[in-house]
Kinemage of the C-alpha trace (Angstrom):
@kinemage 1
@onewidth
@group {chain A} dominant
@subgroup {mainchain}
@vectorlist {calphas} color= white
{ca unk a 1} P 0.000 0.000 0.000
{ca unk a 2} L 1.255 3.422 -0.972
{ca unk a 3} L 1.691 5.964 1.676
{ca unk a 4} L 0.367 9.277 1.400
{ca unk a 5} L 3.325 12.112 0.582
{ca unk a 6} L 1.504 14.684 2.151
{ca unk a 7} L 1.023 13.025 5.450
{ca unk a 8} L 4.740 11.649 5.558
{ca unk a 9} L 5.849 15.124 4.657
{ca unk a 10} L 4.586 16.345 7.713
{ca unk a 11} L 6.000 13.902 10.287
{ca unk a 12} L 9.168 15.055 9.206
{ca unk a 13} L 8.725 18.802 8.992
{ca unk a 14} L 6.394 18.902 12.775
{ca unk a 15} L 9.772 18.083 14.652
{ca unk a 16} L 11.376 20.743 12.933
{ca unk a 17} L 9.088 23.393 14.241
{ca unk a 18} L 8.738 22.544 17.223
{ca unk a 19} L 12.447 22.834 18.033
{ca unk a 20} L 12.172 26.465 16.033
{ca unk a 21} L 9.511 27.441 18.420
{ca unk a 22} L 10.524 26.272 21.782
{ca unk a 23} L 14.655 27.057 20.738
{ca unk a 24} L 17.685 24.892 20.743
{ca unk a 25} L 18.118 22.604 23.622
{ca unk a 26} L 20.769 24.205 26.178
{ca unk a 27} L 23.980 22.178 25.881
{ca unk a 28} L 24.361 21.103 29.577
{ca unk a 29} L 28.196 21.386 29.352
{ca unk a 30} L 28.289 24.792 29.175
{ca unk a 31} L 28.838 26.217 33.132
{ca unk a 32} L 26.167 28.876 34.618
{ca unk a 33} L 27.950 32.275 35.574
{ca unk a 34} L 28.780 32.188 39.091
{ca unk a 35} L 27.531 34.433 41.659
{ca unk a 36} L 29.147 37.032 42.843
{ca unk a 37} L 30.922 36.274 45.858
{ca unk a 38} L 29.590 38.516 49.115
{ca unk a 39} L 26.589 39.461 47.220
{ca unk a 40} L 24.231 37.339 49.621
{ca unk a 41} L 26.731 38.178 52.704
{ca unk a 42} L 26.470 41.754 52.078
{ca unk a 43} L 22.427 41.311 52.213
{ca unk a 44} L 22.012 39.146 55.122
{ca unk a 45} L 24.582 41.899 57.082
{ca unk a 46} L 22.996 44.525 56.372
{ca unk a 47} L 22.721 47.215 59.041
{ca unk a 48} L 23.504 44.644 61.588
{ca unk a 49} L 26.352 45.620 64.490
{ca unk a 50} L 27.645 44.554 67.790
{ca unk a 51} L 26.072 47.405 69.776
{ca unk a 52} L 27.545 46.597 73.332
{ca unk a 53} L 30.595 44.467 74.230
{ca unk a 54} L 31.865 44.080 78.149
{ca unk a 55} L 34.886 42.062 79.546
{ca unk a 56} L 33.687 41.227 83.404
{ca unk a 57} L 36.902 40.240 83.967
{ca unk a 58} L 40.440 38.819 83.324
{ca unk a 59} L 43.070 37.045 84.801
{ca unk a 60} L 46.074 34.149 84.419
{ca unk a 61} L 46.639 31.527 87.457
{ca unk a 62} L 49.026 28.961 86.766
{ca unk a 63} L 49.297 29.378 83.769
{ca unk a 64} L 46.083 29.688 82.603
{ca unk a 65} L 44.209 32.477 81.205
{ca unk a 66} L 40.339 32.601 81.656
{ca unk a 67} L 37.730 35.796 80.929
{ca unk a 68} L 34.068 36.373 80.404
{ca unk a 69} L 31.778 39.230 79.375
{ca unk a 70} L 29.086 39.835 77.421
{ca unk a 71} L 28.193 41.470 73.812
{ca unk a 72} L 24.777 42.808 72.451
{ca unk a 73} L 24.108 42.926 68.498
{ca unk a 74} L 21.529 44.593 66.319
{ca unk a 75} L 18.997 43.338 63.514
{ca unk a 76} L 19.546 41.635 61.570
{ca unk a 77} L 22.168 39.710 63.440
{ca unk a 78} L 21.240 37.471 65.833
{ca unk a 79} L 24.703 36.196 67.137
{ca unk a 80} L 28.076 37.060 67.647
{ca unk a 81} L 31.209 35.750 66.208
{ca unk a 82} L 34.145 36.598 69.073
{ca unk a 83} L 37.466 36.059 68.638
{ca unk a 84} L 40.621 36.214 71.427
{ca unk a 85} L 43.994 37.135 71.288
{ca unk a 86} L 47.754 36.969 73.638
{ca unk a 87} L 50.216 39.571 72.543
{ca unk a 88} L 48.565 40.054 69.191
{ca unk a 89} L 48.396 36.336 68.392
{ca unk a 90} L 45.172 35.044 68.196
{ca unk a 91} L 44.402 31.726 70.580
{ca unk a 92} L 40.959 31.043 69.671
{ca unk a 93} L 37.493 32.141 68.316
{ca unk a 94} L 34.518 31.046 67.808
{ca unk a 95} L 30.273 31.515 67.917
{ca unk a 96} L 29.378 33.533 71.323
{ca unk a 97} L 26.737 31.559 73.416
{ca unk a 98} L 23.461 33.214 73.017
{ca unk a 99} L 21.134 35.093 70.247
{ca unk a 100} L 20.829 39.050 69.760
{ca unk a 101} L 22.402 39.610 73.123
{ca unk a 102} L 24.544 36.721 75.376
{ca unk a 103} L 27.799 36.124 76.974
{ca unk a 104} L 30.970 34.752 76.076
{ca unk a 105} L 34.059 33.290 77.645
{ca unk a 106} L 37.681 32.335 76.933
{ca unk a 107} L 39.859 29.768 78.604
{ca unk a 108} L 43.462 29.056 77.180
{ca unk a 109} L 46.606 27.047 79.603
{ca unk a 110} L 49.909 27.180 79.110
{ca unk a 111} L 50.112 30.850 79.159
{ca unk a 112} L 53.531 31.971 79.754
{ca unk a 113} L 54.263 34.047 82.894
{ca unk a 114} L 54.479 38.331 83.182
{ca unk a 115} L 52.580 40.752 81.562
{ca unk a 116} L 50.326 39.350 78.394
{ca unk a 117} L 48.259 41.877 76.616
{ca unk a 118} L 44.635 39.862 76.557
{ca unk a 119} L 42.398 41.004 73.646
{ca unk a 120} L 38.531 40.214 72.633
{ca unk a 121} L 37.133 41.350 69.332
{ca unk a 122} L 33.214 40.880 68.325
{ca unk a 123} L 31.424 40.769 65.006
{ca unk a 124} L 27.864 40.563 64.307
{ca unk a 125} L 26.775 37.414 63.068
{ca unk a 126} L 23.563 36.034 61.102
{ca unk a 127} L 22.183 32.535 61.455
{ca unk a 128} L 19.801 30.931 58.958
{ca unk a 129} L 16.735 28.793 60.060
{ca unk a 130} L 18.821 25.965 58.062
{ca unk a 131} L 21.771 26.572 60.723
{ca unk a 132} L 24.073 28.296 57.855
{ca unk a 133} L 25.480 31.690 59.062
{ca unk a 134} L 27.236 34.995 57.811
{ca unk a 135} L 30.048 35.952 59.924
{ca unk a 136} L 29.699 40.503 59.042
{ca unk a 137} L 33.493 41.187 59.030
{ca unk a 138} L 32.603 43.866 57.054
{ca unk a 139} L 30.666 45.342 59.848
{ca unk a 140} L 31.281 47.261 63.149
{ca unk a 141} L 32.597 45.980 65.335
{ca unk a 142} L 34.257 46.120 69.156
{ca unk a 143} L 37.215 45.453 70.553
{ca unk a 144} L 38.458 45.152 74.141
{ca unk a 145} L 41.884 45.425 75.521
{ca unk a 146} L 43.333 44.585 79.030
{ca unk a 147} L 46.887 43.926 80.369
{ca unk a 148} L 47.174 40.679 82.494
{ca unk a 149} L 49.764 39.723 84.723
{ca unk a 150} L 51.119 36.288 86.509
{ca unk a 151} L 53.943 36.983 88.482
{ca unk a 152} L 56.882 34.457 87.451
{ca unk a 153} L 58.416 32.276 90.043
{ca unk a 154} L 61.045 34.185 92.159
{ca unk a 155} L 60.134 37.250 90.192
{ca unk a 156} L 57.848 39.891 91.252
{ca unk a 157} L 55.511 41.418 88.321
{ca unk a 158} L 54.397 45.026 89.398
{ca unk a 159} L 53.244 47.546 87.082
{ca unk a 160} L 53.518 45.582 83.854
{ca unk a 161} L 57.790 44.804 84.445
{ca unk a 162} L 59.396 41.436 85.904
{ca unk a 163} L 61.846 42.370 88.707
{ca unk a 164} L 64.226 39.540 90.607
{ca unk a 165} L 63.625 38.743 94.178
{ca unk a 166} L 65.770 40.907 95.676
{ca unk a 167} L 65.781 43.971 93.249
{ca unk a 168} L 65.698 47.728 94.697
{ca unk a 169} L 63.090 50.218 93.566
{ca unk a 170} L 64.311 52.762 91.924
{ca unk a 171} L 61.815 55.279 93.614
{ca unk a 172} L 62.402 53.998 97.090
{ca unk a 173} L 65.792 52.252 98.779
{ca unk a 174} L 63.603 51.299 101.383
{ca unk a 175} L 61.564 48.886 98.980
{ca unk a 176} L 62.521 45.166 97.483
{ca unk a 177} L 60.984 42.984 95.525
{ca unk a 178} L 60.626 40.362 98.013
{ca unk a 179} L 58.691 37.246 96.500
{ca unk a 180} L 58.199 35.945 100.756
{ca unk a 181} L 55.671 39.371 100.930
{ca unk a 182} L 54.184 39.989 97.649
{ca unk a 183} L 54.900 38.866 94.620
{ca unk a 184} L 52.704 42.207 92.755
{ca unk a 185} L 54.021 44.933 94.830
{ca unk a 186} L 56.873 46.391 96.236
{ca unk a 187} L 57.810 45.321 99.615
{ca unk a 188} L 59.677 47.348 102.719
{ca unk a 189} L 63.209 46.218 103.382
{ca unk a 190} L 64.028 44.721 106.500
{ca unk a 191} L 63.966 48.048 109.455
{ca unk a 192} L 61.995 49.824 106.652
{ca unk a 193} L 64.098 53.291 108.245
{ca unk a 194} L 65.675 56.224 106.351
{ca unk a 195} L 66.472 59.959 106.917
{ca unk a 196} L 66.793 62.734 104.906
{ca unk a 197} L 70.073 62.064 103.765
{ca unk a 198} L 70.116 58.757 103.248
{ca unk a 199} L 68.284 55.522 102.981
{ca unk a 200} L 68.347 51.830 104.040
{ca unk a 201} L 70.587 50.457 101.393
{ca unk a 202} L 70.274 47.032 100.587
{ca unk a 203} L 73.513 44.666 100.042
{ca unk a 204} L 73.602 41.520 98.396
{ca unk a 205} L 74.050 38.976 101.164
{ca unk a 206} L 70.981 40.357 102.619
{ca unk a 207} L 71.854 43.088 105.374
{ca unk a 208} L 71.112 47.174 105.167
{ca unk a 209} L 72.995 49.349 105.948
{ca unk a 210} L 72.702 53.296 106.981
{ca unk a 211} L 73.444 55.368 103.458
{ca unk a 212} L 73.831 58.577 104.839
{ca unk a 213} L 73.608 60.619 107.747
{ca unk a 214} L 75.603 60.587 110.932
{ca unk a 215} L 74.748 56.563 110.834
{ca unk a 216} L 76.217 56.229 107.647
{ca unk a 217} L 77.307 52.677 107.352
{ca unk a 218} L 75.721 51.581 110.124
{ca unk a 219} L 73.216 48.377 110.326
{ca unk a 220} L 70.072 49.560 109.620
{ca unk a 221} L 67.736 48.991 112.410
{ca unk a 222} L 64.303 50.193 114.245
{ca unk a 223} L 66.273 51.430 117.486
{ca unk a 224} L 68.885 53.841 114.884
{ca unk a 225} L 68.343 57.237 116.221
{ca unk a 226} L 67.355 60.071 114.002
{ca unk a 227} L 65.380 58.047 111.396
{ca unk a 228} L 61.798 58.165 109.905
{ca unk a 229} L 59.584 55.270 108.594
{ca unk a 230} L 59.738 54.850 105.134
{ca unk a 231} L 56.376 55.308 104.326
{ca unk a 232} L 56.672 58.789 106.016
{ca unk a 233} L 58.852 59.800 103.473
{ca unk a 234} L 57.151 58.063 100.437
């Protein structure tokens, strides 16, 4: 039986058409243009800012290094990304525990000894329903600062310096750092006496001496005539 032309014409040329009217298929090699990167972070951050950011306090025992405080951040964030540093380095960081306001802390051992400069930066965070999050670098921010000290065995730390059992202060001959009385302040040396001309100097095996005066080079003592406390002096 012959086929009909006409009909078998048209199965061939109704493909055709239909690929003219819905347009070539996409060739799925051919990669999709990226987004632009911080396009959706620079939406979800907007506005947002740490708003309030306290340190309740610092301090180093042993070695180790421990603080707390809170921060308080503004819509849209609804978290706080903290981070904490020694001397400039940082030693950790991390989410802060709670939502548009909450608390943090910071615990780090093996801290070395003296004066460390303890430091506590804050940026607003936001935190999808899915658990994703933005950390707003871009954002402002706070940043706290404290000096910490932890005296270093034998050594007396007072006013952010390290001083040797036994050192003199320079403001007072009547004063040691004496690591048996205080290992953060200065300490009176042995009488604690001095005049107006001299002082209770301080020798290296551990006696005192009169500097000047009519006692000069005479022991030090509490029954010297002709000599004033220290601290009347000071």
């Amino acid at each position: 039986m012959l086929r009909n032309p006409i009909r078998s014409s048209l199965y061939v040329l109704l493909p055709g058409l239909m690929l003219a009217a819905c347009g070539p298929v996409p060739d799925s090699s051919e990669p999709m243009e990226p987004e632009a990167l911080g396009v959706a972070e620079s939406a979800m951050c907007s506005n947002a800012a740490v708003t309030n950011l306290t340190l309740s306090g610092v301090s180093t025992y042993a070695g180790e290094m421990a603080g707390a405080g809170t921060y308080a951040v503004s819509y849209p964030a609804n978290a706080a990304f903290v981070a904490f540093y020694i001397d400039g380095v940082e030693a950790s960081s991390g989410r802060a525990s709670g939502d548009a306001t909450g608390t943090w802390s910071f615990s780090k051992s093996s801290v070395a000894c003296g004066t460390r400069t303890f430091t506590v930066t804050a940026w607003p965070m936001v935190v999808a329903s899915d658990g994703s999050w933005s950390k707003c670098t871009g954002n402002p921010s706070m940043t706290i600062t404290r000096s910490v000290s932890e005296p270093c065995p034998g050594k007396c730390e007072i006013n952010g310096r390290t001083y040797s059992n036994g050192y003199v202060n320079p403001s007072s001959g009547c004063q040691i750092c004496d690591v048996s009385q205080s290992q953060t302040s200065w300490s009176f040396y042995g009488a604690g006496y001095a005049n107006k001309t001299g002082y209770c100097k301080p020798l290296v095996n551990g006696g005192a001496v009169c500097a000047g005066g009519s006692k000069a080079g005479q022991p030090c003592t509490a029954s010297t005539d002709c000599y004033l406390r220290c601290s009347e002096l000071l």
